[in-house]
VEXDREN-2710 file (C-alpha; in Angstrom, 1 decimal):
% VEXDREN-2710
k/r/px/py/pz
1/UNK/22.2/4.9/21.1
2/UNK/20.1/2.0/22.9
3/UNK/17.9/1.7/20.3
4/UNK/18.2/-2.3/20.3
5/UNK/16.7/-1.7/24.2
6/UNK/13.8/0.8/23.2
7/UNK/12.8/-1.6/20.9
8/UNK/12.5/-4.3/23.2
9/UNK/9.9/-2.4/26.0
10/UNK/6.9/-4.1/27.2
11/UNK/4.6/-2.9/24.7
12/UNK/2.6/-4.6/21.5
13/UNK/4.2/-2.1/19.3
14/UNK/7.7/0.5/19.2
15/UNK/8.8/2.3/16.0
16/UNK/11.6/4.9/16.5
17/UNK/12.4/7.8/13.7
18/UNK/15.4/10.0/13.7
19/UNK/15.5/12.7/11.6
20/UNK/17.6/15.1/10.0
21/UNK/16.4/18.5/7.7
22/UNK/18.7/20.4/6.2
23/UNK/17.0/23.3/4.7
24/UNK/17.6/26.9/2.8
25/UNK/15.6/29.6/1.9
26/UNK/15.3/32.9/-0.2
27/UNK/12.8/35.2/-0.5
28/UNK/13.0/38.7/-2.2
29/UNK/10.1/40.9/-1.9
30/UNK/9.7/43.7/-4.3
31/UNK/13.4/43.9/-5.0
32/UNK/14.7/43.6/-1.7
33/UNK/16.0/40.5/0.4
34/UNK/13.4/39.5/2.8
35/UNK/15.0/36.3/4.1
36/UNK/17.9/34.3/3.3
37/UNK/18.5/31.4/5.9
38/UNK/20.0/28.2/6.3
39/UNK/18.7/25.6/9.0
40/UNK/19.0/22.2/10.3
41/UNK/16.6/20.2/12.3
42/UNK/17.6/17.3/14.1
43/UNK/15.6/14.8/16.7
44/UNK/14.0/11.6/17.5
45/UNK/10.4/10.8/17.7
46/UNK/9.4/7.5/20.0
47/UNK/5.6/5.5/19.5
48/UNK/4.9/3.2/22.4
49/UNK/1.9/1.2/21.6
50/UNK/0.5/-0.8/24.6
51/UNK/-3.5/0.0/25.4
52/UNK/-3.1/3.5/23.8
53/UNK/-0.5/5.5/22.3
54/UNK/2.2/7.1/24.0
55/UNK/4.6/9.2/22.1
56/UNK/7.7/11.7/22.8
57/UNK/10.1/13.7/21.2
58/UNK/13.5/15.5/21.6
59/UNK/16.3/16.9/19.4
60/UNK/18.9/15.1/21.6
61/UNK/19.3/11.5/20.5
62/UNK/21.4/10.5/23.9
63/UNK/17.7/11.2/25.5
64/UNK/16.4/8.0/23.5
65/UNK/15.9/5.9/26.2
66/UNK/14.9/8.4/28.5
67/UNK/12.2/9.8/26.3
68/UNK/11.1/5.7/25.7
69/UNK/10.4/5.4/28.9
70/UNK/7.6/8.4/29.2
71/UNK/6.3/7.6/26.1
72/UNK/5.7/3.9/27.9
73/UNK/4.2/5.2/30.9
74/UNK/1.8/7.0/28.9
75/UNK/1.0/3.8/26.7
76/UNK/-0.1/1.8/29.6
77/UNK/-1.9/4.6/30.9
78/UNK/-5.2/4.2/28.8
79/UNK/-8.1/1.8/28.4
80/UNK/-8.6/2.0/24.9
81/UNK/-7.3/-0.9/22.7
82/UNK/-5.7/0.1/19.3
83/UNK/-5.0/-2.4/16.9
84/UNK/-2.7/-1.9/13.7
85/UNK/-3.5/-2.4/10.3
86/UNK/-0.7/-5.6/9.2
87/UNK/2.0/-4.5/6.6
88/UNK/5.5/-6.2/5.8
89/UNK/8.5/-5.7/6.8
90/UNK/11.5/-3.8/5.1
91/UNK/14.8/-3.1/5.7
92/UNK/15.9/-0.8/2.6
93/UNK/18.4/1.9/3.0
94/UNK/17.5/4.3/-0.3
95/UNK/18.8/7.7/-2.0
96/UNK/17.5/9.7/-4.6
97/UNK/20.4/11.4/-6.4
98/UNK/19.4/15.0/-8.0
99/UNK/20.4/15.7/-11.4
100/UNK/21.8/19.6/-10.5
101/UNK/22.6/19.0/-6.7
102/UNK/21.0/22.3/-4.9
103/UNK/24.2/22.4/-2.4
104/UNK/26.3/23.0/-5.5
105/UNK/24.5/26.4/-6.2
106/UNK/25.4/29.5/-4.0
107/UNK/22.9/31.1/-2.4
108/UNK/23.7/34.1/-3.8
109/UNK/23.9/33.1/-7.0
110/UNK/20.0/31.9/-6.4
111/UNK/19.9/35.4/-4.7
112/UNK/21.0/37.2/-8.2
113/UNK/18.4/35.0/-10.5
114/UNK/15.7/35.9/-8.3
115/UNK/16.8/39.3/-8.1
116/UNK/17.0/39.9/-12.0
117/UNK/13.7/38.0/-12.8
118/UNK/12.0/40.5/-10.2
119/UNK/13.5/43.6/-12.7
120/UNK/12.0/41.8/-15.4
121/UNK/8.4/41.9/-14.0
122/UNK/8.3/45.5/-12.6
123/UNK/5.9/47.2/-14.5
124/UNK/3.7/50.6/-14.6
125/UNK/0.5/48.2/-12.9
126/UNK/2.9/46.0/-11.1
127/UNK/2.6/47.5/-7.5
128/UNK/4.2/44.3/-5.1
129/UNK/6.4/41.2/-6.1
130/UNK/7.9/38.7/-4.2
131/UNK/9.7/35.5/-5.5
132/UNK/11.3/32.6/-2.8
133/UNK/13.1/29.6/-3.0
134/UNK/14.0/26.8/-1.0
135/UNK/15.9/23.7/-0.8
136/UNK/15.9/20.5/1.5
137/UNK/17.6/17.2/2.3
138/UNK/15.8/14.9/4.0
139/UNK/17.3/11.9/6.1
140/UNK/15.2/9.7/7.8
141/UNK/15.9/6.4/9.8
142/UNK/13.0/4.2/10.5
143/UNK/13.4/1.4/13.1
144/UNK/10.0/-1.1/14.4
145/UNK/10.0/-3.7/17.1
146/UNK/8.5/-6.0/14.1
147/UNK/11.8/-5.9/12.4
148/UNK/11.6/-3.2/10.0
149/UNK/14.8/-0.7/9.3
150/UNK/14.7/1.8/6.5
151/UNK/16.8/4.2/5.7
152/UNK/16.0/7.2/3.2
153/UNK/17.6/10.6/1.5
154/UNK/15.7/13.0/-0.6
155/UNK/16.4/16.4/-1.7
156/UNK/13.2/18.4/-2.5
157/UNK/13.5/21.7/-4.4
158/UNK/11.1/24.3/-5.3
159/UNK/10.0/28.3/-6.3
160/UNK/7.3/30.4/-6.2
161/UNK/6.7/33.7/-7.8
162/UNK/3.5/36.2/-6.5
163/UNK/2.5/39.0/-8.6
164/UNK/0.6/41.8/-7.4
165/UNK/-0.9/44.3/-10.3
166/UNK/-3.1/47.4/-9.3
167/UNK/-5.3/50.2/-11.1
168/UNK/-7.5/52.4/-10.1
169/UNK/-8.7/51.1/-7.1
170/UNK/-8.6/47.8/-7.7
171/UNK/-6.0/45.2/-6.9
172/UNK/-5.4/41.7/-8.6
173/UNK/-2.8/38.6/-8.1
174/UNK/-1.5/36.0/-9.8
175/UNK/0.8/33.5/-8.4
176/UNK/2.7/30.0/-10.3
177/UNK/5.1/27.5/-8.1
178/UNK/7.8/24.8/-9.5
179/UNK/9.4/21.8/-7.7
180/UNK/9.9/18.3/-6.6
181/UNK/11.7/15.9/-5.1
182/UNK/15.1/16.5/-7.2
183/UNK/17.2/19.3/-7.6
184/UNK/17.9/22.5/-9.9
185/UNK/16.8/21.0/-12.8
186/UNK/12.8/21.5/-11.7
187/UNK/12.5/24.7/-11.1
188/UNK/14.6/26.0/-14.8
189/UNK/11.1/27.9/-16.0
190/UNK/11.0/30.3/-12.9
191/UNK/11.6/32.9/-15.0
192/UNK/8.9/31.6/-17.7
193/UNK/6.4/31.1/-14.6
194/UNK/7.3/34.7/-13.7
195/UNK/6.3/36.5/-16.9
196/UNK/3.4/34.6/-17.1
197/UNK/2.0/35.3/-13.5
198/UNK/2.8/38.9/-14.3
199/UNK/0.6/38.9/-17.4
200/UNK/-2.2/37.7/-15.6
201/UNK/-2.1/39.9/-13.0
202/UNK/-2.1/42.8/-14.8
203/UNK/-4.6/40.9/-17.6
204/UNK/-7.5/40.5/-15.0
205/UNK/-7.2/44.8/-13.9
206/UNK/-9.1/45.2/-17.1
207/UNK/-11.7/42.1/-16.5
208/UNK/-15.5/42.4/-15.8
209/UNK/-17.1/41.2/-12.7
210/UNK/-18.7/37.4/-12.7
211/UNK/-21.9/36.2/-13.1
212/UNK/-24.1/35.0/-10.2
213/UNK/-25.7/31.9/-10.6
214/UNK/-26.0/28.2/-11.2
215/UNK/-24.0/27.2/-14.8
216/UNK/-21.9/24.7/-16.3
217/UNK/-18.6/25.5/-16.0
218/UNK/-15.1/24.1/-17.1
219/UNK/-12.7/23.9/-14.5
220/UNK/-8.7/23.9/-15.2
221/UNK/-6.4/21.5/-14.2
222/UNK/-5.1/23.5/-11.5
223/UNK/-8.5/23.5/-10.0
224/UNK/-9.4/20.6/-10.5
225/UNK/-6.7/19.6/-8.8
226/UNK/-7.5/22.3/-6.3
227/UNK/-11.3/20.7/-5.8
228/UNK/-9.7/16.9/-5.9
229/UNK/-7.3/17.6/-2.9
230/UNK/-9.7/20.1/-0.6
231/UNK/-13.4/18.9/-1.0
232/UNK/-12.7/15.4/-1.5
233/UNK/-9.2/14.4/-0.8
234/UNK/-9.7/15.5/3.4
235/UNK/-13.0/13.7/3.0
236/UNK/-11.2/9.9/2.3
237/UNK/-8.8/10.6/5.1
238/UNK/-9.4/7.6/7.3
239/UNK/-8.5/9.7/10.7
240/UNK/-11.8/12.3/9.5
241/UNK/-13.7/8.8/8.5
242/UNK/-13.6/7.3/12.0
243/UNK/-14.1/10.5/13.5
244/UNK/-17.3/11.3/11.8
245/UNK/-15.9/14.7/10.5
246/UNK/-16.7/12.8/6.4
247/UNK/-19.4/12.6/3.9
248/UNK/-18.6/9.6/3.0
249/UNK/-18.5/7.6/5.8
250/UNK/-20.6/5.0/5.1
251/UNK/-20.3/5.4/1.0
252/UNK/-17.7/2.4/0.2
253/UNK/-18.3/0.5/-3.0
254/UNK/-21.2/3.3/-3.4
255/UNK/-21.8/5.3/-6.5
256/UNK/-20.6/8.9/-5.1
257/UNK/-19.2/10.6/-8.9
258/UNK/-19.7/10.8/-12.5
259/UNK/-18.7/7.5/-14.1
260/UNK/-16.3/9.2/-15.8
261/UNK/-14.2/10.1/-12.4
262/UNK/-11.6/7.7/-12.0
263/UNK/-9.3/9.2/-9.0
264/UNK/-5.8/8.4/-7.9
265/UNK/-3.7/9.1/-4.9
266/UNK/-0.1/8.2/-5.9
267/UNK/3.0/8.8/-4.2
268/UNK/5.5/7.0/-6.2
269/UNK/5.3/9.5/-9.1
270/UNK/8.7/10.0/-9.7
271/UNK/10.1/13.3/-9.4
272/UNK/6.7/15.0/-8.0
273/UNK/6.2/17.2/-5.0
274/UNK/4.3/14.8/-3.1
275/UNK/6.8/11.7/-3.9
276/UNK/8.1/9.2/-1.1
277/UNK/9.8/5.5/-0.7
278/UNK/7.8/4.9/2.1
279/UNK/5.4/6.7/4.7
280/UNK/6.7/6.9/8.2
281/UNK/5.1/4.3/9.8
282/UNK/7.4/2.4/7.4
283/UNK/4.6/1.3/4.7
284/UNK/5.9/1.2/1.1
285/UNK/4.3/3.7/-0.4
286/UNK/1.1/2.7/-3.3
287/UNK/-1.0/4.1/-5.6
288/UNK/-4.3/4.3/-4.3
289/UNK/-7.8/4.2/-6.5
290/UNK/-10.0/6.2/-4.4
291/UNK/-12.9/6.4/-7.0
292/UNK/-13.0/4.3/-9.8
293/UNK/-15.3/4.9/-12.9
294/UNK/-17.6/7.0/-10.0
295/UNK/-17.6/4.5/-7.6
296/UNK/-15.7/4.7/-4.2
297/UNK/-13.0/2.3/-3.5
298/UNK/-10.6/3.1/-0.5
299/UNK/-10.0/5.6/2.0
300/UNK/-6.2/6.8/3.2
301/UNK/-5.0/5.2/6.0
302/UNK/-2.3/5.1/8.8
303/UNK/-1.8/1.9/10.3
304/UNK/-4.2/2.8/13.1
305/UNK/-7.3/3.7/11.0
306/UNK/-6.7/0.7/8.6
307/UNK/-6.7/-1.4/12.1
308/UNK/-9.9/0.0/12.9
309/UNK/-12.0/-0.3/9.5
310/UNK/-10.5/-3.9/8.8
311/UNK/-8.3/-2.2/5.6
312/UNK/-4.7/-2.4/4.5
313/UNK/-2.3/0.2/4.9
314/UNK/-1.3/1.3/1.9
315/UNK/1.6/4.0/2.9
316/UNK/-0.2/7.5/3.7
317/UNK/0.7/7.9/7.0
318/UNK/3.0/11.2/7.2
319/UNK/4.2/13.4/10.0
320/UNK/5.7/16.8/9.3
321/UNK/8.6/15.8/11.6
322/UNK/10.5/14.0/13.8
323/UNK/8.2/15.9/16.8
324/UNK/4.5/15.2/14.9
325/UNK/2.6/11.9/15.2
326/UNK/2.3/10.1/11.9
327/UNK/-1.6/10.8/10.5
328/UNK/-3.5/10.1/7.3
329/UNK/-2.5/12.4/4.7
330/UNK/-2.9/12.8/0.8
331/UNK/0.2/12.4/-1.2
332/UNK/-0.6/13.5/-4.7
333/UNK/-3.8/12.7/-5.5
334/UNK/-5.8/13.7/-8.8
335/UNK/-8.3/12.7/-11.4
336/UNK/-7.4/10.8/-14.4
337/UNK/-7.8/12.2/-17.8
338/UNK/-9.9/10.5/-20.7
339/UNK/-10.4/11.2/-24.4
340/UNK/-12.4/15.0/-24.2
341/UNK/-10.8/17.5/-26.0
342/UNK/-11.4/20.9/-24.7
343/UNK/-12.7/21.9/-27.4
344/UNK/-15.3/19.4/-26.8
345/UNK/-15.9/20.7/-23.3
346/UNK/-17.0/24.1/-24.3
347/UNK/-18.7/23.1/-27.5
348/UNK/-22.3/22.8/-26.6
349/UNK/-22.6/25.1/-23.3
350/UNK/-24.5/28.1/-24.4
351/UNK/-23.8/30.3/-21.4
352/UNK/-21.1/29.3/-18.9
353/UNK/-17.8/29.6/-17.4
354/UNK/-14.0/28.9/-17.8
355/UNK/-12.3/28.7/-14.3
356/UNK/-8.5/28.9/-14.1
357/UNK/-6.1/29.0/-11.0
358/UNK/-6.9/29.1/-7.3
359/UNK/-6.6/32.0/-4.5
360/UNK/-7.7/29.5/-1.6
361/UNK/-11.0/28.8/-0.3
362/UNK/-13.1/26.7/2.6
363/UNK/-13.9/22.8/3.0
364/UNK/-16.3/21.3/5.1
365/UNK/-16.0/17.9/4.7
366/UNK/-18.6/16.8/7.5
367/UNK/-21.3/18.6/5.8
368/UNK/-19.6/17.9/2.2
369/UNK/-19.5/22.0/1.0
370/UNK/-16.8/23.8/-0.1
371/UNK/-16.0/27.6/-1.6
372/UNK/-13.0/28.4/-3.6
373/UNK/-12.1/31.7/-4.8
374/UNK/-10.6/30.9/-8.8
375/UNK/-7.8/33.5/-9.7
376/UNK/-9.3/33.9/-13.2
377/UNK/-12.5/33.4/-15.2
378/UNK/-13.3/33.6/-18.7
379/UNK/-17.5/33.9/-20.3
380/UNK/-18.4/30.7/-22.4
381/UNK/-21.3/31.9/-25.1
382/UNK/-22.2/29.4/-27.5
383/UNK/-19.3/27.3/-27.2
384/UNK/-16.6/30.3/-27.5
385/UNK/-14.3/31.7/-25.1
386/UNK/-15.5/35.4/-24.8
387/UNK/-14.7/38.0/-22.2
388/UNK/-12.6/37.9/-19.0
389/UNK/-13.7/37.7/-15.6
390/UNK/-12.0/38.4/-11.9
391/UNK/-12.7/37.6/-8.3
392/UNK/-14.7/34.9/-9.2
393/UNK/-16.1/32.2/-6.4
394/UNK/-17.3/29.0/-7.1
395/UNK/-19.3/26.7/-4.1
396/UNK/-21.2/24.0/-3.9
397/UNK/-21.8/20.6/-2.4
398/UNK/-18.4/18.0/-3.4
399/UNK/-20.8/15.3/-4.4
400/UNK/-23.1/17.5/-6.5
401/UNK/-19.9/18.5/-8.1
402/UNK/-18.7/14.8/-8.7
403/UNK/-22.3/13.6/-10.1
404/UNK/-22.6/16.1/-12.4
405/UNK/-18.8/15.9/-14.4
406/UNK/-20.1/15.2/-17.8
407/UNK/-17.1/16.1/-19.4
408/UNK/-13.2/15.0/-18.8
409/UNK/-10.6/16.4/-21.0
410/UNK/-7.4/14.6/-22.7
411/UNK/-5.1/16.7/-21.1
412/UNK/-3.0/16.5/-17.7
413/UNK/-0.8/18.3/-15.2
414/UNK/-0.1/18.0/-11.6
415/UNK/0.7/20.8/-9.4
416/UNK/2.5/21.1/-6.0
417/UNK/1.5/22.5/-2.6
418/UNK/1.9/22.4/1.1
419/UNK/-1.3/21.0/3.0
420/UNK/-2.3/22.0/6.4
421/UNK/-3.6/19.6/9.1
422/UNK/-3.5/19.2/12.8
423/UNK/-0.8/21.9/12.8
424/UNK/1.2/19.9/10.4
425/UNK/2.4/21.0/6.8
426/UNK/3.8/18.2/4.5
427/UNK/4.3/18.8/0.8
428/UNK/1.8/17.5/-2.0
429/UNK/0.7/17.4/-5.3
430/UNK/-2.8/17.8/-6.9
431/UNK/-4.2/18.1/-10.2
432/UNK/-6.3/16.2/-13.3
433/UNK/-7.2/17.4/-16.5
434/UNK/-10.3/19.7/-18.0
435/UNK/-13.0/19.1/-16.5
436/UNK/-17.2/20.3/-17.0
437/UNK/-19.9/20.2/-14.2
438/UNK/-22.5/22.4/-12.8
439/UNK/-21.7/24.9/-10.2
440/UNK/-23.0/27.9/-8.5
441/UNK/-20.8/30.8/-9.6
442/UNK/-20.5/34.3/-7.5
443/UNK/-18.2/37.0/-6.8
444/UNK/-17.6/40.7/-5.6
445/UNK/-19.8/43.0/-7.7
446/UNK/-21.3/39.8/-9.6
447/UNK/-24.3/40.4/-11.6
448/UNK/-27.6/37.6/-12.3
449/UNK/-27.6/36.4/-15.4
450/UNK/-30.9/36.3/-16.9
451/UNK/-32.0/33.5/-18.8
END
């Protein structure tokens, strides 16, 4: 391979990454074997920095040089002149050893697990199941013209169960999800996760409808979460900062939260979904403090946007693979706990709600609004947890949200995902602890609460 040559090109900047993805997947849906595949993904992706960038791809490495050159053509091509955000250099060749390695398993062994676990959460009410798993290892070569070489291997591993529960006309879900980067050994409480997802599924056929209005409500970590990633998370991309597509745009070292929000986007947390050794631009990856104590601190940044707002690159630039550009993305990011019990939370709300879970919703981070739909709710009256509510929707504006936390809990978890942007999916985390605001509450067949 010439990459000593690509390297060299007339330009102000080269990086070259080759990558390898070795991947499997299960999924069984209502008792029967939807999908069970192995795949491997193999390429090079070339940057050519001169006035603008030029970039190409191709899953044949002996095309290195060839693909260089376009990329090159296209660099000088432009008028615009980019400038990158400085970093050091490294050249670190890293593994991250799982403690059950996923390639020792069968797939059909996975197969019958998955396939026994379904049996045990069929059910009168249970009218659709469907459990997956999948595996990865991830090799990556990272090479710069400014000297940097890094070499990394990661095996990410994860499971999902989806629950679908019906009654008389109406039709509920519950879903739970395990993994990280690692092996076997994070996703042992499937089966756990499984019973549990089937509870609430059936659980919420016999819930009331929500309330409509404007209350306090308590929000679970898994929302939270949820609320930390979508409304603000997208927002303190530095890509959607320069673009003018933020809220907070011009809010830096500005009170835009609660003094009690503290929030954290941290990739080095071993063992989590959204863990890496470095981004691939080749920046070591940090923990971030995006708000601290309510006030805003930094946004995420590729070497580009950090460039271009006089910042430091602090390791969020990610590309799905070999054949996407590297862009800002979120890692795992969350909201630090503090010393609220929850019993705290609910203590002195007189009428509210208790919002678990998430079934997706809609950001706009320009305007700064947001709607989530929660998967489950429960009444707060005079400080007790009273009856159960479904299809609950919760909206309102992020920073409305963030001002009016008066309450963060003692407690913490962090869940995983895959985030969506510019056609590009790359695996996360998200989460926090309790948390009270205010927040307009809706839902199908709501009813207005009278004061």
């Amino acid at each position: 391979m010439e990459f000593e040559k690509i390297l060299s090109l007339p330009a102000k900047f080269v990086d070259i990454r080759v990558c390898e993805h070795i991947s499997r997947r299960i999924i069984i849906e209502d008792g029967k074997t939807k999908e069970i595949s192995l795949g491997k993904i193999y390429g090079i992706g070339i940057r050519v920095l001169d006035k603008i960038w030029g970039f190409a791809s191709s899953n044949n490495a002996s095309k290195a040089y060839e693909i260089a050159e376009k990329a090159l053509k296209i660099a000088k091509s432009g008028e615009k002149d980019i400038e990158l955000g400085k970093t050091d250099l490294y050249k670190k060749k890293i593994e991250i050893k799982p403690k059950i390695n996923p390639l020792d398993v069968e797939l059909d062994e996975i197969k019958e697990i998955l396939t026994e676990i379904e049996k045990e959460i069929k059910g009168k009410k249970v009218s659709s199941t469907s459990l997956s798993y999948g595996d990865s290892i991830i090799k990556t070569s990272y090479l710069s013209s400014e000297g940097s070489k890094i070499e990394t291997k990661t095996f990410r591993t994860f499971a999902s169960v989806t629950v679908f529960a019906r009654e008389n006309g109406y039709l509920q879900v519950a879903s739970e999800r395990l993994g990280g980067v690692g092996g076997i050994e994070l996703i042992k409480k499937i089966r756990e996760k499984a019973i549990e997802a089937k509870e609430r599924a059936v659980r919420l056929l016999s819930a009331k409808s929500p309330p409509i209005g404007k209350f306090r409500v308590i929000l679970d970590p898994k929302l939270t979460g949820v609320f930390i990633h979508e409304a603000l998370g997208h927002a303190v991309e530095a890509d959607h900062v320069l673009q003018k597509e933020s809220i907070l745009e011009d809010m830096l070292n500005k009170r835009v939260a609660s003094p009690l929000v503290t929030i954290y986007d941290d990739p080095t947390i071993p063992k989590s979904f959204g863990f890496y050794f470095y981004d691939d631009e080749g920046v070591k990856a940090e923990k971030k403090t995006i708000i601290e104590n309510g006030i805003l601190k930094e946004f995420l940044h590729s070497r580009e946007t950090a460039g271009a707002l006089k910042s430091i690159p602090k390791g969020n630039a990610r590309a799905q693979s070999y054949d996407f550009i590297p862009i800002p993305r979120m890692s795992n990011t969350y909201l630090a706990p503090k010393n609220f019990s929850f019993e705290e939370l609910i203590e002195d709300i007189n009428f509210g709600v208790y919002l678990k879970g998430s079934k997706g919703g809609e950001v706009d981070t320009a305007r700064g609004v947001f709607q989530f739909s929660a998967e489950e709710g429960y009444i707060i009256e005079r400080g007790e947890i009273k009856q159960q509510i479904r299809d609950v929707a919760l909206s309102g504006s992020t920073l409305e949200i963030l001002r009016n936390i008066d309450g963060v809990a003692d407690d913490f978890e962090i869940h995983i995902g895959f985030c969506g942007k510019a056609g590009q999916y790359v695996p996360v985390g998200d989460g926090g602890p309790h948390i009270r605001t205010i927040a307009t509450v809706g839902g199908i067949n709501g009813y207005r609460k009278s004061s």
